[in-house]
C-alpha positions as CSV (number, residue, x, y, z in Angstrom):
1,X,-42.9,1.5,29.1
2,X,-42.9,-0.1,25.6
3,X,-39.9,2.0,24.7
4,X,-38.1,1.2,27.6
5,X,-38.6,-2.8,26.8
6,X,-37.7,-2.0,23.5
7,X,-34.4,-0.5,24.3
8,X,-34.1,-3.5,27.3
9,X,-34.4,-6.3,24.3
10,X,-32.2,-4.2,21.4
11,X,-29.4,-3.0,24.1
12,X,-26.7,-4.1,22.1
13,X,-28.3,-2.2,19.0
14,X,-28.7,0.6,21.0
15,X,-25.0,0.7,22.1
16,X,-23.5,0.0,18.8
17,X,-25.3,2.9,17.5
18,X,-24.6,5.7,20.3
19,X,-20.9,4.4,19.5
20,X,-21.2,4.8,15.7
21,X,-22.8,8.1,16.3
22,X,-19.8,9.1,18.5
23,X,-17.6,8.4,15.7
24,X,-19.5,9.9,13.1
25,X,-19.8,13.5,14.9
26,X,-16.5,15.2,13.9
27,X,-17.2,13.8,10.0
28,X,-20.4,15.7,10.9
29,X,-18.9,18.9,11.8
30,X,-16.4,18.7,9.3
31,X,-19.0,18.2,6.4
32,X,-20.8,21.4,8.3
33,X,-17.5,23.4,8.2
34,X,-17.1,22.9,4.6
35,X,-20.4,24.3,3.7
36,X,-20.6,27.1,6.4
37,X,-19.1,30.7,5.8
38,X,-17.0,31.9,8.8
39,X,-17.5,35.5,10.5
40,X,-13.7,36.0,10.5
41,X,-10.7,34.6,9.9
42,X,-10.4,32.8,12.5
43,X,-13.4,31.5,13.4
44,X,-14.4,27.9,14.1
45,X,-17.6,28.4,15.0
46,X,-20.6,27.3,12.4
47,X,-22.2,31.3,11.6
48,X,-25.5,31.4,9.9
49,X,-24.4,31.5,6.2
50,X,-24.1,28.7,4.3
51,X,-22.2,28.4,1.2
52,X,-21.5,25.8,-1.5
53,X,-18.7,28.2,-2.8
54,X,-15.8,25.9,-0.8
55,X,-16.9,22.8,-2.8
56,X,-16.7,25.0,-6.4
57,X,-13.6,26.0,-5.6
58,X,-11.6,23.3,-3.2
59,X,-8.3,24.5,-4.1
60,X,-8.9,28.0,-4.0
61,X,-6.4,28.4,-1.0
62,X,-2.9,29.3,-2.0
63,X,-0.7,25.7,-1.4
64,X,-3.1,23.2,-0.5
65,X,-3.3,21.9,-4.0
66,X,0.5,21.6,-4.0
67,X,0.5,19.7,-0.6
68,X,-2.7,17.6,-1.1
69,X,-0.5,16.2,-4.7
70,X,2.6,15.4,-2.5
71,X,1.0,13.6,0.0
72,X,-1.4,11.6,-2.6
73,X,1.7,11.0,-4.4
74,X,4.1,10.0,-1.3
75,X,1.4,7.8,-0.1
76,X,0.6,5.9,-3.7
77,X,4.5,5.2,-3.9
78,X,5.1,4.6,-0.1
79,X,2.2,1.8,-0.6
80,X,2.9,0.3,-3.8
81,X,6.6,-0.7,-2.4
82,X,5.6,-1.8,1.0
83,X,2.4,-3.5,-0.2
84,X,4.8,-5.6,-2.7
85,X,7.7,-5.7,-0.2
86,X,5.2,-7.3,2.6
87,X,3.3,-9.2,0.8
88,X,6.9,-11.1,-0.3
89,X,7.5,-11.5,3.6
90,X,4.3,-12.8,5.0
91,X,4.8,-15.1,2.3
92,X,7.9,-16.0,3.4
93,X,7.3,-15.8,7.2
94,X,4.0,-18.1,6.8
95,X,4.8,-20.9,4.4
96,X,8.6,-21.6,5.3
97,X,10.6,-22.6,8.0
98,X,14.3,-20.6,8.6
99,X,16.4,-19.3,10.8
100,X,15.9,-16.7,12.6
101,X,12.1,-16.7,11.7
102,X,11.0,-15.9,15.3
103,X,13.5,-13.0,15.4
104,X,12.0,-11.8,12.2
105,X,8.0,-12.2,13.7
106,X,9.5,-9.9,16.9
107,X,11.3,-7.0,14.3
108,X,8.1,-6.7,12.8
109,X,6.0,-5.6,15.2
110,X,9.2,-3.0,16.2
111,X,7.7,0.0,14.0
112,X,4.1,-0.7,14.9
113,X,5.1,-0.3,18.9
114,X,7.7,1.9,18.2
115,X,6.7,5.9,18.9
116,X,6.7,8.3,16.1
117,X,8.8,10.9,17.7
118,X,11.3,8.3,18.5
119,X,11.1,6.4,15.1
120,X,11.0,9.7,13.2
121,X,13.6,11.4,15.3
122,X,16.2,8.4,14.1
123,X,15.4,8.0,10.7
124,X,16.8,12.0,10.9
125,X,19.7,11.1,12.8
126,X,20.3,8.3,10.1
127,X,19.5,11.0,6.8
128,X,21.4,13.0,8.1
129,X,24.2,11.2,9.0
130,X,24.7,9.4,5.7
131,X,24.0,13.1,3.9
132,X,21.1,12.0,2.5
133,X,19.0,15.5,1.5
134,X,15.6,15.7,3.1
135,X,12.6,16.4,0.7
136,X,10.2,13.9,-1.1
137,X,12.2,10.6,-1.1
138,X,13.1,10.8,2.2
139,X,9.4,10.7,3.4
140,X,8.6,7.9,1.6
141,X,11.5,5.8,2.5
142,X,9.9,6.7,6.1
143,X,6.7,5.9,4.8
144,X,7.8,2.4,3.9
145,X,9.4,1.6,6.7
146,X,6.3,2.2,9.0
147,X,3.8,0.6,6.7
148,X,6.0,-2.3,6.0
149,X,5.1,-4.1,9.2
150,X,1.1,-3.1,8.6
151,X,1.3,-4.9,5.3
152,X,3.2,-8.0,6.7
153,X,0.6,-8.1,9.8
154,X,-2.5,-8.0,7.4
155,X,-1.0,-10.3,5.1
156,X,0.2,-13.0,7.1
157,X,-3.0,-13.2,9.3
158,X,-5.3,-13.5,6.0
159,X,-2.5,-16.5,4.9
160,X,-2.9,-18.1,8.6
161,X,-6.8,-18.4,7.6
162,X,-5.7,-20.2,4.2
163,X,-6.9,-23.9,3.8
164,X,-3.3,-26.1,2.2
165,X,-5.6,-28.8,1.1
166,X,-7.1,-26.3,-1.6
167,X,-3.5,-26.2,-3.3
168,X,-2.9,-29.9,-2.5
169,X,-6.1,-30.5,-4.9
170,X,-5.0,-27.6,-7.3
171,X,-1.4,-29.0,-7.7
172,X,-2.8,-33.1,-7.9
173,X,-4.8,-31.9,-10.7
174,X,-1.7,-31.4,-12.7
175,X,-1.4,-27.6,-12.0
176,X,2.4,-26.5,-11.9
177,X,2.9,-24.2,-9.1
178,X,2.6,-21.1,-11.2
179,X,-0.6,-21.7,-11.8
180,X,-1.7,-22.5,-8.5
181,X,-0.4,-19.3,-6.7
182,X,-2.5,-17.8,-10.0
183,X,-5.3,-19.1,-9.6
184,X,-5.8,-20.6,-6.3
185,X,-3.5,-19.4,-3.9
186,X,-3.5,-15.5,-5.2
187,X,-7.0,-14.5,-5.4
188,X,-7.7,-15.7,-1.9
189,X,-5.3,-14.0,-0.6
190,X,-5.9,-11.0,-2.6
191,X,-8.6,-9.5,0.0
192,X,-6.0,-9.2,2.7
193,X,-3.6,-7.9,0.1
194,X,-6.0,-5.1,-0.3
195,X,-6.6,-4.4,3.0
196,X,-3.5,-3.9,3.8
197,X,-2.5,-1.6,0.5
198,X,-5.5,0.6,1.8
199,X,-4.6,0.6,5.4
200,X,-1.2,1.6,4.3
201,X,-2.9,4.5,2.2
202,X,-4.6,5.6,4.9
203,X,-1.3,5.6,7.5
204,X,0.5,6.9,4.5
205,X,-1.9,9.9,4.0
206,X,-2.8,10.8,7.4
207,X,1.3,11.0,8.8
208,X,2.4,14.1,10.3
209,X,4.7,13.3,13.1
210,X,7.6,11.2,10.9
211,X,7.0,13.0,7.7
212,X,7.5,16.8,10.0
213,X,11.0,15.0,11.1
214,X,11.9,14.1,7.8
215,X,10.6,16.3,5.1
216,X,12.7,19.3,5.0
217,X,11.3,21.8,3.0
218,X,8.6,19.5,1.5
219,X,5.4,20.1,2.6
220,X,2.4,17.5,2.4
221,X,-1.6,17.7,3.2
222,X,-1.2,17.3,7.3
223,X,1.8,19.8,7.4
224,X,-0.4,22.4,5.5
225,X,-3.1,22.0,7.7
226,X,-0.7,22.7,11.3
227,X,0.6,25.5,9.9
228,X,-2.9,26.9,8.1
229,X,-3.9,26.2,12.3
230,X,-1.9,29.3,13.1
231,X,-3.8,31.8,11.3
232,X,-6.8,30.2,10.0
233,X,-7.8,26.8,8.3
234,X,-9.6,28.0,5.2
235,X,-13.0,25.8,4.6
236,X,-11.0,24.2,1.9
237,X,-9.2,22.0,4.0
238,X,-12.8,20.6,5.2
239,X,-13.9,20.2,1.8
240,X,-10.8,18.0,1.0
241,X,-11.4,15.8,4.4
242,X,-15.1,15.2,3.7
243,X,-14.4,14.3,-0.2
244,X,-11.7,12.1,1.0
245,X,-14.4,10.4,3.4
246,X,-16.7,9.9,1.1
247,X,-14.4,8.5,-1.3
248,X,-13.2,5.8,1.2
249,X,-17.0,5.0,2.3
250,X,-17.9,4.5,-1.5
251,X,-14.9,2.0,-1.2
252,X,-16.2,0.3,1.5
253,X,-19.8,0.2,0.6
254,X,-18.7,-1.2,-2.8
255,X,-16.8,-4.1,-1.4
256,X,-19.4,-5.1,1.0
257,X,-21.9,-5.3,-2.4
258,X,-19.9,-7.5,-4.3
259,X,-18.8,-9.7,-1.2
260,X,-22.5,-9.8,-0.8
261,X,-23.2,-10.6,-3.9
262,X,-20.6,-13.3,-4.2
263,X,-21.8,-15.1,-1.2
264,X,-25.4,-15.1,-2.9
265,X,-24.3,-16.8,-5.8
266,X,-22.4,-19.5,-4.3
């Protein structure tokens, strides 16, 4: 009876973490794969030897050290443009006042509700119309155009947040503009910028659809691991998904600190 009043006065608690538990079982399994030494082949299931062997060696399959480098480099490029590129336009779309501003806002959100098979399937049509050979430039161009709209989104809802009186003050106490966007306007705004370059990392990264349309003979980190499917994933390609996982939660975790600890201190 005390447990169940327990559970009846922490419900929420208790909801929030069966739901993070539901999220967190295939990054279980994953991190199990990756230390787990199959029967055959072809085998999925977790045997009874365990290995650390995978982790030594997490390019020891033949390619996916080749397609893990093209897809880290695709996706540094494909977000470095459209993070720079976005950032420009939520600047634009937020603080002025043009023409054809609401048309813009709708275009926007085109990419994000557009399919991938459909928006993939044109950006072909249009490589392959204009001759354009497909390979490594042609993904990210494809790349930028879908993360584009992520960046603008994320950056123009941390600008809507923005207080103008805090540039006012900047800008009456003789700052010229330069140095307000420096120091005032640009580090607040710097959070969402990094949101969105991450989440843009992320969509970069994890593409398959668009980037199968579009790469011709280039293959990246999700196109090696559908075509590893068909005769066996090695444990490699779990080693490489749990490091990457770890990686961003040492991200997250190290953000939360110093917001944290900047919230202490003022």
């Amino acid at each position: 009876m005390r447990f169940w009043r327990w559970v009846a006065d922490h419900w929420v608690l208790v909801v929030g973490l069966l739901v993070l538990a539901y999220l967190f079982l295939p990054i279980v399994v994953v991190f199990l794969l990756s230390v787990n030494r199959p029967t055959n082949r072809l085998s999925y299931d977790l045997s009874p030897h365990w290995t650390i062997d995978y982790w030594l060696h997490p390019f020891g399959a033949a390619g996916i050290g080749d397609a893990l480098r093209v897809s880290v480099g695709i996706a540094l490029v494909a977000t470095l443009v459209a993070t720079v590129l976005g950032t420009l336009m939520a600047f634009a779309l937020a603080r002025h006042r043009f023409r054809g501003r609401g048309v813009t806002n709708v275009l926007i959100f085109l990419p994000m509700a557009t399919p991938e098979v459909v928006m993939g399937s044109s950006l072909l049509a249009l490589f392959v119309t204009i001759r354009v050979p497909l390979g490594f430039w042609t993904v990210v161009v494809a790349h930028i155009l879908f993360c584009l709209s992520f960046v603008v989104v994320t950056v123009k809802a941390r600008l809507a947040t923005l207080d103008p009186s805090l540039q006012e003050a900047a800008m009456d106490l003789y700052a010229t503009e330069w140095q307000t966007f420096r120091k005032v306007t640009l580090p607040l705004v710097l959070p969402g910028i990094a949101a969105a370059a991450l989440l843009s990392l992320s969509l970069s990264f994890d593409d398959f659809i668009i980037t199968n349309f579009n790469s011709g003979t280039t293959v990246t980190f999700p196109m090696y691991v559908w075509g590893a499917a068909q005769r066996g994933i090695p444990r490699q390609v779990n080693v490489i998904g749990t490091a990457v996982f770890l990686l961003a939660f040492v991200l997250v975790v190290i953000v939360q600190l110093r917001g944290r600890r900047k919230a202490r201190f003022v």
